[in-house]
Each structure stands twice: as structure tokens, then as C-alpha cells.
ZAMARGU-540728 format. One record per residue (C-alpha): residue number from 1; residue in three letters; z, y, x. Coordinates in steps of 0.1 Angstrom, whole numbers. Layout:
BEGIN
NUM;ALA;Z;Y;X;
...
This chain:
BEGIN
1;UNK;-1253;232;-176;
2;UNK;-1248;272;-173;
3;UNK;-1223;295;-175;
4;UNK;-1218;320;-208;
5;UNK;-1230;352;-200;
6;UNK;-1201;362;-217;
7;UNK;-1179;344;-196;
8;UNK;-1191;359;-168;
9;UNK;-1188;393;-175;
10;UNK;-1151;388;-189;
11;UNK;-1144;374;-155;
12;UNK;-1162;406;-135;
13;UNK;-1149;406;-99;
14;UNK;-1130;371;-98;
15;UNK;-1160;352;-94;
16;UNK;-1196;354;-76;
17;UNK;-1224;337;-72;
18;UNK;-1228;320;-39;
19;UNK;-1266;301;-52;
20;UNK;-1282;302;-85;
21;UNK;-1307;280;-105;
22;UNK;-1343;287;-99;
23;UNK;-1345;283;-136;
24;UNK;-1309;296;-150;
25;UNK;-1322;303;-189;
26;UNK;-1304;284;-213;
27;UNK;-1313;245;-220;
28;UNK;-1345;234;-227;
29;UNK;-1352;226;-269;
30;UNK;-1367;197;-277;
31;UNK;-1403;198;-272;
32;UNK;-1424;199;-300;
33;UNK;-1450;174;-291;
34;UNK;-1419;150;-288;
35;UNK;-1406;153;-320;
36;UNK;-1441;151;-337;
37;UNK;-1453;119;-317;
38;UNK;-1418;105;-324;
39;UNK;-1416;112;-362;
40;UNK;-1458;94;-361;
41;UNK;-1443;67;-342;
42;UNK;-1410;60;-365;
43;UNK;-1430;65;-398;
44;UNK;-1457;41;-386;
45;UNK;-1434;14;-379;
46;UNK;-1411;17;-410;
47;UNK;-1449;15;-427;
48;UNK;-1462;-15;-410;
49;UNK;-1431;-32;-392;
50;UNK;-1436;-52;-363;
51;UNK;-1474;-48;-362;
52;UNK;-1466;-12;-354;
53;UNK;-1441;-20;-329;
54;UNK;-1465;-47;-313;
55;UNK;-1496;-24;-311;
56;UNK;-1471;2;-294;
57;UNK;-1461;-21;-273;
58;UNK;-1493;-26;-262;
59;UNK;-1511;8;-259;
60;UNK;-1476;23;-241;
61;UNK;-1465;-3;-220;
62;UNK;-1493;-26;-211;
63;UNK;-1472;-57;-232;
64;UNK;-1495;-89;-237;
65;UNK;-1471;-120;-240;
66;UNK;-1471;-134;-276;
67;UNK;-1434;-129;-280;
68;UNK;-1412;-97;-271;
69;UNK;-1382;-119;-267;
70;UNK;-1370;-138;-238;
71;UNK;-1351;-172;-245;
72;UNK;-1316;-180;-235;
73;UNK;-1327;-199;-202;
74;UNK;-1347;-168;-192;
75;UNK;-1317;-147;-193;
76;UNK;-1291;-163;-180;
77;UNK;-1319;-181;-148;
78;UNK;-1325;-141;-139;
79;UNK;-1303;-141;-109;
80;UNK;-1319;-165;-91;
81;UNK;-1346;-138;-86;
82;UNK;-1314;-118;-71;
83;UNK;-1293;-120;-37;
84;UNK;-1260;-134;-37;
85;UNK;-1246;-105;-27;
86;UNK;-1264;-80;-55;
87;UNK;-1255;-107;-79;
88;UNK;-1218;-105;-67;
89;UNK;-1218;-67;-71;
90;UNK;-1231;-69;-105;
91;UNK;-1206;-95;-115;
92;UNK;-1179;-72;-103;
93;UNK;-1189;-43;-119;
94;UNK;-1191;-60;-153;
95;UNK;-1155;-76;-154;
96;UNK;-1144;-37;-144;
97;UNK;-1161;-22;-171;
98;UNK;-1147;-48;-194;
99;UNK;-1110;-48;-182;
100;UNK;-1111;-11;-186;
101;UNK;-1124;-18;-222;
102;UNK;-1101;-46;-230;
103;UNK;-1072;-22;-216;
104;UNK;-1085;7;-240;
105;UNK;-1088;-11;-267;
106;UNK;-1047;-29;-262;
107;UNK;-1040;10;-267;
108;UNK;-1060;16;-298;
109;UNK;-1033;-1;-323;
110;UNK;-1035;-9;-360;
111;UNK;-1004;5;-381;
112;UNK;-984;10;-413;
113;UNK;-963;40;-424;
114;UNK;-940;47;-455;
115;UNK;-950;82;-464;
116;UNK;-927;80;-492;
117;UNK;-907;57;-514;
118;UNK;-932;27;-524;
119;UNK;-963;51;-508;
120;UNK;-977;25;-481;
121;UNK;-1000;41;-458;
122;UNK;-1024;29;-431;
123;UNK;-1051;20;-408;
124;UNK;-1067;-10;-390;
125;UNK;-1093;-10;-368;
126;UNK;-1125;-30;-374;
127;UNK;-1155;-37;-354;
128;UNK;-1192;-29;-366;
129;UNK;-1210;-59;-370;
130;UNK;-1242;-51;-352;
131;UNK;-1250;-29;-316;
132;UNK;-1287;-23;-306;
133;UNK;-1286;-16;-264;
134;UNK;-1311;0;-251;
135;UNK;-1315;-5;-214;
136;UNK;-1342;17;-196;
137;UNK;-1358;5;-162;
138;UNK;-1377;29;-148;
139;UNK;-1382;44;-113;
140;UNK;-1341;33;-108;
141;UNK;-1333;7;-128;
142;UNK;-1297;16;-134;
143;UNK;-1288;-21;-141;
144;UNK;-1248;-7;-150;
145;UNK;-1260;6;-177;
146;UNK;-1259;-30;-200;
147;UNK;-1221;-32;-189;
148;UNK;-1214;-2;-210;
149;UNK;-1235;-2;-240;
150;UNK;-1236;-42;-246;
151;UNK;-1205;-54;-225;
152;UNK;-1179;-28;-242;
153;UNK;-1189;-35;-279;
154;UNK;-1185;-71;-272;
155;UNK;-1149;-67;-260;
156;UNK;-1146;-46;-292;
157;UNK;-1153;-76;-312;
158;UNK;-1188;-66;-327;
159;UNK;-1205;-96;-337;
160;UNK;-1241;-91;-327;
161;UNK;-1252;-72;-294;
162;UNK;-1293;-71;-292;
163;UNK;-1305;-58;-264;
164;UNK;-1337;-41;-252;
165;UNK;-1359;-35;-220;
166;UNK;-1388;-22;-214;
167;UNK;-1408;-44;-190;
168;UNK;-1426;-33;-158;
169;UNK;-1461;-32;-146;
170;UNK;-1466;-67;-139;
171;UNK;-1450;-76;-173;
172;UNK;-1421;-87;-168;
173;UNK;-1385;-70;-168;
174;UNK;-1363;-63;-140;
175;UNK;-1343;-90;-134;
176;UNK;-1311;-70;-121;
177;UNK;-1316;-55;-155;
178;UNK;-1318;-89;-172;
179;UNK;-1285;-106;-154;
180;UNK;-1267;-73;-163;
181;UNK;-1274;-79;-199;
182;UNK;-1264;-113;-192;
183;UNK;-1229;-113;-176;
184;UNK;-1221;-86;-204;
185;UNK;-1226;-108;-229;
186;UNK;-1258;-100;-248;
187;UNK;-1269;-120;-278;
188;UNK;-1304;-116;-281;
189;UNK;-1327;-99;-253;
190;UNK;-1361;-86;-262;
191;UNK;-1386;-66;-237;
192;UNK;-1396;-38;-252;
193;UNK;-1392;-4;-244;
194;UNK;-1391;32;-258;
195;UNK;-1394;43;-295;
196;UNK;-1410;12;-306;
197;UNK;-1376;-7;-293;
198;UNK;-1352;15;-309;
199;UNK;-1373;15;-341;
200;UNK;-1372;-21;-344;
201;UNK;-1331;-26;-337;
202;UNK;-1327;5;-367;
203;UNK;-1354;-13;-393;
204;UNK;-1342;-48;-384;
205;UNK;-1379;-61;-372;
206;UNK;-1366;-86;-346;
207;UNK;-1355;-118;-368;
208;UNK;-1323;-98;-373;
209;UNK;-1306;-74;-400;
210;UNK;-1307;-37;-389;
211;UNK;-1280;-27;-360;
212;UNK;-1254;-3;-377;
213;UNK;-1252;16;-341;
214;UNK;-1278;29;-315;
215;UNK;-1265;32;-276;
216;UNK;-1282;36;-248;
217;UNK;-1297;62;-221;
218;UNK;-1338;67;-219;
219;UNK;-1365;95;-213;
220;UNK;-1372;126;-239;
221;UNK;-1390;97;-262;
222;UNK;-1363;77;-266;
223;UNK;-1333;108;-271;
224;UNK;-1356;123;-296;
225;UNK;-1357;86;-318;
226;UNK;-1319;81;-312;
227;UNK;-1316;119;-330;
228;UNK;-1342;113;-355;
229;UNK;-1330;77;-366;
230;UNK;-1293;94;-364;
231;UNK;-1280;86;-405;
232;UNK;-1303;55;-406;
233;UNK;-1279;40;-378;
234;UNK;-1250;58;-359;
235;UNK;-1258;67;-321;
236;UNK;-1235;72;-293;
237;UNK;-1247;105;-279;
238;UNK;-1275;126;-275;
239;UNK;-1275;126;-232;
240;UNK;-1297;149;-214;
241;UNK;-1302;147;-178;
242;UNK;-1276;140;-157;
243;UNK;-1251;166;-140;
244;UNK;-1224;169;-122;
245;UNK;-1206;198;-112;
246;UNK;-1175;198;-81;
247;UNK;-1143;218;-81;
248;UNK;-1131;220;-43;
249;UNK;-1108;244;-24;
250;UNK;-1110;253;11;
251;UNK;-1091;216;20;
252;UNK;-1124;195;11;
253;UNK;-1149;183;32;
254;UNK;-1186;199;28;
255;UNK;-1205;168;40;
256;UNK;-1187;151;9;
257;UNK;-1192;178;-14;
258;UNK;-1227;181;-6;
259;UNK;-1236;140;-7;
260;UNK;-1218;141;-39;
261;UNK;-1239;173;-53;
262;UNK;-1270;157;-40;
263;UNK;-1259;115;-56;
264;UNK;-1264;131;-91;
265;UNK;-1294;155;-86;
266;UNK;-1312;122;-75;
267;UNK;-1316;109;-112;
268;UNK;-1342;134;-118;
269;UNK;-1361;168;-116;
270;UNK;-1340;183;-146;
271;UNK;-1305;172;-132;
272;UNK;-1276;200;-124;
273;UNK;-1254;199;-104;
274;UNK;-1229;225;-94;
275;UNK;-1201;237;-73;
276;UNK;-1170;261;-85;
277;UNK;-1150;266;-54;
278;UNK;-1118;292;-46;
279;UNK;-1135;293;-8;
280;UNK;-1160;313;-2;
281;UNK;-1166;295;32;
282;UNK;-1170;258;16;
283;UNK;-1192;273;-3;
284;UNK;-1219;287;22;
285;UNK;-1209;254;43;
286;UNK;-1220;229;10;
287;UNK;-1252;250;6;
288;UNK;-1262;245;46;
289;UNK;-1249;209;45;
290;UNK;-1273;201;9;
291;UNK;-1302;209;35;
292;UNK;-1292;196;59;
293;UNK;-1291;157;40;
294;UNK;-1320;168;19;
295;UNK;-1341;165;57;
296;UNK;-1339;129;59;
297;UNK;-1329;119;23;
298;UNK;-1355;89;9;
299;UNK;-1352;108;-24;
300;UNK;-1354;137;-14;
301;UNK;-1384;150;-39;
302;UNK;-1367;142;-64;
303;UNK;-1332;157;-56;
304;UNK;-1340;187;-38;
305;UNK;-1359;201;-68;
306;UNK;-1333;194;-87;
307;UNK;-1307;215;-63;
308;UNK;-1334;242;-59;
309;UNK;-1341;245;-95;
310;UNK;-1307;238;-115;
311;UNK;-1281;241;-87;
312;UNK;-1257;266;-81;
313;UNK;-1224;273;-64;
314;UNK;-1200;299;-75;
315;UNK;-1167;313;-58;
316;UNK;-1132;318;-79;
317;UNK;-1110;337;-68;
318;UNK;-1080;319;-76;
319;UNK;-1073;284;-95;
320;UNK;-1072;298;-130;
321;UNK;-1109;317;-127;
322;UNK;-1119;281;-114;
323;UNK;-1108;263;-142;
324;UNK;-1125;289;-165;
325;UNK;-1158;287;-156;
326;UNK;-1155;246;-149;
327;UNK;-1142;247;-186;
328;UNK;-1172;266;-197;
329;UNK;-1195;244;-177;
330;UNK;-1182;212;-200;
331;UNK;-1198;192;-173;
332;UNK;-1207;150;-178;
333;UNK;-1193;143;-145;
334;UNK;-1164;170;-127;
335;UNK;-1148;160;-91;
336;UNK;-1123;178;-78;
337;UNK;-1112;183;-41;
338;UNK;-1081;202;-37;
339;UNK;-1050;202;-25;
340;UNK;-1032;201;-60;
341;UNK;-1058;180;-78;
342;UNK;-1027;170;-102;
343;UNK;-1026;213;-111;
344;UNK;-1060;211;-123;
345;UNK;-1062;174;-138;
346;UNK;-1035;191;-161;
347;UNK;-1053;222;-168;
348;UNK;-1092;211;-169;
349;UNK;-1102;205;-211;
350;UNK;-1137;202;-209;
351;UNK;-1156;173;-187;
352;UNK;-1175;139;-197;
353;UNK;-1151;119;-167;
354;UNK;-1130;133;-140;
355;UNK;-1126;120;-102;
356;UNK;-1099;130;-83;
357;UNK;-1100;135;-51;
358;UNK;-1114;128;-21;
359;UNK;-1118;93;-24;
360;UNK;-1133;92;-58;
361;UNK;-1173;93;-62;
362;UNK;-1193;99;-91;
363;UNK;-1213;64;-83;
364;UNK;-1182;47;-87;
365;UNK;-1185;53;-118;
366;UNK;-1226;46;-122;
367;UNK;-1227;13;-111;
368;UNK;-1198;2;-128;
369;UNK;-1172;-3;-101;
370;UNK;-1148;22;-115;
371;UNK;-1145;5;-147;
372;UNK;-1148;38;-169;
373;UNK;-1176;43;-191;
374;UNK;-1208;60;-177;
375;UNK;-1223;67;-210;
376;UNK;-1212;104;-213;
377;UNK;-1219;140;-230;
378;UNK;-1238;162;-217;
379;UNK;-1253;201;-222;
380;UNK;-1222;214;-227;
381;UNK;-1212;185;-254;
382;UNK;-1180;177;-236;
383;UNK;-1167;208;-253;
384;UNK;-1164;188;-287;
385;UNK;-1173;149;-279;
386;UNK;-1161;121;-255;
387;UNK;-1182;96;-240;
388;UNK;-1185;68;-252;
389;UNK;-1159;40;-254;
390;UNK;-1153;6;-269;
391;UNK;-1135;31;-296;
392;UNK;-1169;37;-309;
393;UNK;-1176;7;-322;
394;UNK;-1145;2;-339;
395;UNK;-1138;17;-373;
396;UNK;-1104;31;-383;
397;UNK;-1102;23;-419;
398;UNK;-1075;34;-437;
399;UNK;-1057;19;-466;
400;UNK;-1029;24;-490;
401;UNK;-1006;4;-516;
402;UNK;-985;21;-538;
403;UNK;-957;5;-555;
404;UNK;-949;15;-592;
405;UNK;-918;35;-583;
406;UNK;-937;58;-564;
407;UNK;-958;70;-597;
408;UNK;-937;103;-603;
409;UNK;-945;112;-569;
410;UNK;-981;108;-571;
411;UNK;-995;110;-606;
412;UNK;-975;141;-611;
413;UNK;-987;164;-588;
414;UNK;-1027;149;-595;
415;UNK;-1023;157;-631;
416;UNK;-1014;193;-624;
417;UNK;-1042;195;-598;
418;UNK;-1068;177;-622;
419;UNK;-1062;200;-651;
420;UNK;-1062;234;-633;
421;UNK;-1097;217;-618;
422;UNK;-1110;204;-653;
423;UNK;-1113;175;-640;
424;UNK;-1106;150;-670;
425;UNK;-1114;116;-655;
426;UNK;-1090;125;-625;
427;UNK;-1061;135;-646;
428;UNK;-1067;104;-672;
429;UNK;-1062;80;-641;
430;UNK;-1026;96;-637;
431;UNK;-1012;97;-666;
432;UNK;-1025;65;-678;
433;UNK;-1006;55;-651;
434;UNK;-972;76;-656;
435;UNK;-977;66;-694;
436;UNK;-972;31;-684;
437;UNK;-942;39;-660;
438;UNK;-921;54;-684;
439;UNK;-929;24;-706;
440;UNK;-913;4;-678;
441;UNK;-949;-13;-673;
442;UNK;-942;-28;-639;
């Protein structure tokens, strides 16, 4: 997440730069060792099928059990391992994130046009059959992440949601993880992790037909088997670290601006997060206030080299330069505190998800409370993509009838087109057609 030199040249004098990345060269390619070990990995598996994926699952992540997948009692007993409270929380946040999908997809409507005279045009929308989920637990299991990638195609209507996890280093898998997968309506649940998991969803190796769709966040592996499996299956998104970038005027609150800053820069090492602020005094205020709650934050080695490393804050001038360079960030998460947050909610084009306001938090959002998708571009990719949504896994397939009267208006025109293109076959299935019109064939 970095600014076009171009952009800020064009911009000269309306802008400055209050802090700059440690490391502000453009984004990181994928690392070649990645993509080899992957492509070993994926070709090894398609070769040998679950043998591969079992001896993988052995050398990478310590897996001994005789069976990768956990039975329906397993699942749905997980939280009893959890407090009532976390269980509570969790239940919440999956009936948000699927109210917000059922809402979404009550907007997404089927439909039928007359284009012309007997020309009946269309589409419908129609789930994919099969989702493969895959949910990481690492360092922070971010249990939420099950009530976007399983519980949103499952509103969507897809038939078949598997679902994997890797499992930890006593063997089993996190059980806040597990009840996530379960309240969001998972099908099958297996615990396995990384490339060998997403390899065995796309070749169908768990009792299953292949998934027709790949979701899910993970580490460098698993990104680098979501783009090479890309075509075999469809993905959601290629994500990269996490970001988030703050749009604030001299009205907001530094101690917010800098918790918020600091609540994204805590998923790892590599995350940006940025400030674009019309005063200059904010600014200098966030940048004090950031070490200020990096002295006694818990995470604090993995968040402050992420703000020393990849964070910045830059002054605009005035609303419009602000809204330029937050447009060229294209950022996966964008809050703005301001005093007309309405002005720029109008005005802003590129972001993952907005919060607006004051009020509104970025972990909302990550744990599922806000009900929106968390599941979002990033590096820039919110210039051309959204995130994801339950209109991913529904197809808009379009159809048409055409009633016999409406054959001068159509196999006219193709004829003409199908000659000047010497395209014989075309042109034959047109004017067979007009033949038999004018023969009053109906």
C-alpha cells in the first residue's frame, strides 16, 4: 500500500509527508522459492492423491491421527471447550454476517426483459454447487473468518461447504475455530492445513467431488496455491497482508486514530497501515500517540514493526488532495473521521470496506460483529475488485427465448454479419431460419 510516484509529484505542494515506511519500494513479488515448493507440492499430489496430501500432512504439520476428518459430534461438542460468553460472541457474530448476506443477496434479483418484439432476454442467479473454506489458525486464530468464507455461501444456497483447518501443536484444532465452522453451517470439516488442504478440496481427495470455488485467508503457501490452482477452481482473492489506512481532519481524536492504526498493524510484520489527514497537527499528535500505546501494547513486536516499517502519515491540504491520494492507496480497510464523513463517503472510489466515523472500528468488522464481509482486496486490488460477498458464489446466467416473429429482427442482421465475416455455418443458421418464416413455419 504506497502511493504512485506519479501521483505525488502531480500533487507537488498540496501534500507532505508527515512519516514514511522504513521500506517504501513497491510490493513485494512472490518469492521464488514459494512458487517452486508450491508447484512440487501441487504436482505431487495431483500425482499420488491423498498419499501426498497425508505424508504432507505429516512432515509440515506434525499430523498423526488415522483420519484428517473430524465427525459431526466433534464439531458441533467444540464449544464446550469454550466460555459461555466467547461462545455467545461467536454466535452473534455469525447470525450478523449472515443477515448481512441474506440482506445482499434479497437485493441481487433474477429478471426478464423484452428487448424486442418476441426477443425474451434474461438472467437468474444460481449457486455453485461446491465451496472449499479454508480456515487458518495460527498465532491469532481469527475464528470470524469461517463466518465469511463457509457461512455466506451457505446463505447463497451452495450445496456443499467443506471446510479446512490446520491443527495445532498438540494435534488437535482450535476449538473457537471449530464452533465457528459449526454455527456457520459447514458440511464436512477436515484438519488439515496449508497447500496440502487446498490441494485436496481442488482435486476432490476427501470422499468428495472437487470444490468449484477456493476462499479463504492463509500465509505466502497457501496465496501462492489459491493463484496457482486459480482455472482448476475459482478463488475469491489473492489477499496480502492486512492494511488499513485512516482519513481524519482536525475534528478526530488521535488516541482513536492511533489504536485504530495500530488494531490492523497487529496481524503481522508486513501489514500497512496509514494515515491521510487535512491537519498537519493530528498528524504529529497520531505519530506521538502510536508510541505512546506501542509502550505497553502485548503485541507490540509485532505491531510496531509493522508501523516502523510500512507506516506512514501524510498531510492534504484540502478534502479533494485527501481523497486523491486515499484513492490511489485503494486501501482493504479506509476509516474516516471528519466532520463531513457523508462528503467523502460520496467521493471515495477505491477501498476494500469503509467505516464511518468515529464510532466505527475496523474489528467490527474482523470478528464479525459488523456483519460485512472481512474477506477483502488488497495491494491496491480495490482499484478493480470487491471483496468478497455471497454474490461470489452465485452465477448470473443469462438466457434467451425468441419467438418466431422476432426472426427478421435477428436472422437478418447475422446473415449480413456472417457473410462479410465468411462465416458459413453462422449465416446458414439464419437463414435456415428466415427460410422457414417466410414459409410461415411456426
Amino acid at each position: 500500500m504506497r502511493f504512485a510516484p506519479s501521483l505525488l509529484t502531480e500533487l507537488g505542494g498540496s501534500c507532505r509527508r508527515l512519516k514514511t515506511p522504513a521500506h517504501d519500494g513497491p510490493a513485494a513479488q512472490r518469492e521464488p522459492a514459494v512458487v517452486q515448493r508450491v508447484s512440487e507440492m501441487l504436482a505431487a499430489i495431483e500425482r499420488d492423491g491423498m498419499d501426498a496430501v497425508l505424508r504432507y500432512a505429516r512432515e509440515l504439520d506434525g499430523w498423526t491421527a488415522a483420519d484428517v476428518e473430524l465427525d459431526a459430534a466433534a464439531i458441533a461438542s467444540s464449544g464446550d471447550r469454550l466460555t459461555p460468553a466467547h461462545r455467545e460472541a461467536l454466535e452473534l457474530g455469525a447470525e450478523r454476517t449472515a443477515a448481512f448476506a441474506r440482506a445482499q443477496r434479497d437485493h441481487l434479483r433474477d429478471f426478464e426483459t423484452e428487448l424486442a418484439p418476441g426477443l425474451i432476454t434474461g438472467h437468474r442467479y444460481v449457486p455453485v454447487q461446491r465451496v472449499g473454506a479454508y480456515l487458518p489458525a495460527g498465532r491469532f486464530p481469527l475464528t470470524a473468518g469461517a463466518f465469511m468464507t463457509v457461512g455466506v455461501p451457505k446463505v447463497a444456497g451452495v450445496e456443499t461447504v467443506l471446510a479446512c483447518t490446520p491443527p495445532g501443536r498438540d494435534g488437535t484444532s482450535d476449538p473457537a475455530v471449530l464452533y465457528s465452522a459449526h454455527l456457520a453451517g459447514a458440511d464436512r470439516v477436515y484438519v488439515l492445513g496449508g497447500v496440502q488442504a487446498l490441494a485436496a478440496m481442488a482435486f476432490g481427495l476427501l470422499g468428495e467431488r472437487p470444490v468449484d470455488v477456493l476462499v479463504g485467508a492463509g500465509n505466502a503457501f497457501v496465496a501462492e496455491a489459491k493463484r496457482q490452482l486459480f482455472g482448476t477452481v475459482g478463488i475469491d482473492l489473492l489477499a496480502g497482508p492486512s492494511e488499513v489506512a485512516v482519513l481524519a481532519d482536525d475534528t478526530a481524536d488521535p488516541e482513536l486514530v492511533a489504536a485504530d492504526l495500530l488494531g490492523q498493524a497487529e496481524h503481522g510484520v508486513n501489514s500497512p497501515a496509514a494515515l491521510v489527514t487535512t491537519s498537519e497537527r493530528l498528524g504529529r499528535e497520531v505519530i506521538a500517540e502510536v508510541e505512546r500505546q506501542l509502550a505497553t501494547l502485548s503485541t507490540a513486536e509485532i505491531a510496531g514493526p509493522a508501523w516502523r516499517d510500512h507506516g506512514s502519515v501524510t498531510w492534504a491540504a484540502d478534502a479533494e488532495t485527501a481523497i486523491a491520494l486515499m484513492d490511489d492507496l485503494a486501501p482493504e480497510h479506509l476509516e474516516v473521521i471528519t466532520a463531513d464523513d457523508a462528503h467523502y463517503h460520496r467521493e471515495l472510489r477505491n477501498y476494500g470496506s469503509i467505516f464511518l466515523g468515529p464510532w466505527s472500528t475496523v474489528a467490527y468488522s474482523d470478528k464479525g460483529m459488523a456483519g460485512t464481509n472481512h474477506v477483502l482486496p488488497t495491494a491496491g486490488g480495490a482499484k478493480h475488485s470487491a471483496g468478497l460477498s455471497v454474490s461470489r458464489f452465485l452465477k448470473p446466467l443469462t438466457y434467451q427465448r425468441v419467438a418466431a416473429e422476432a426472426t427478421p429482427l435477428l436472422a437478418d442482421a447475422v446473415d449480413v454479419i456472417s457473410e462479410y465475416e465468411r462465416m458459413a455455418a453462422h449465416r446458414a443458421t439464419a437463414t435456415i431460419r428466415t427460410d422457414r418464416y417466410q414459409k410461415g413455419q411456426r
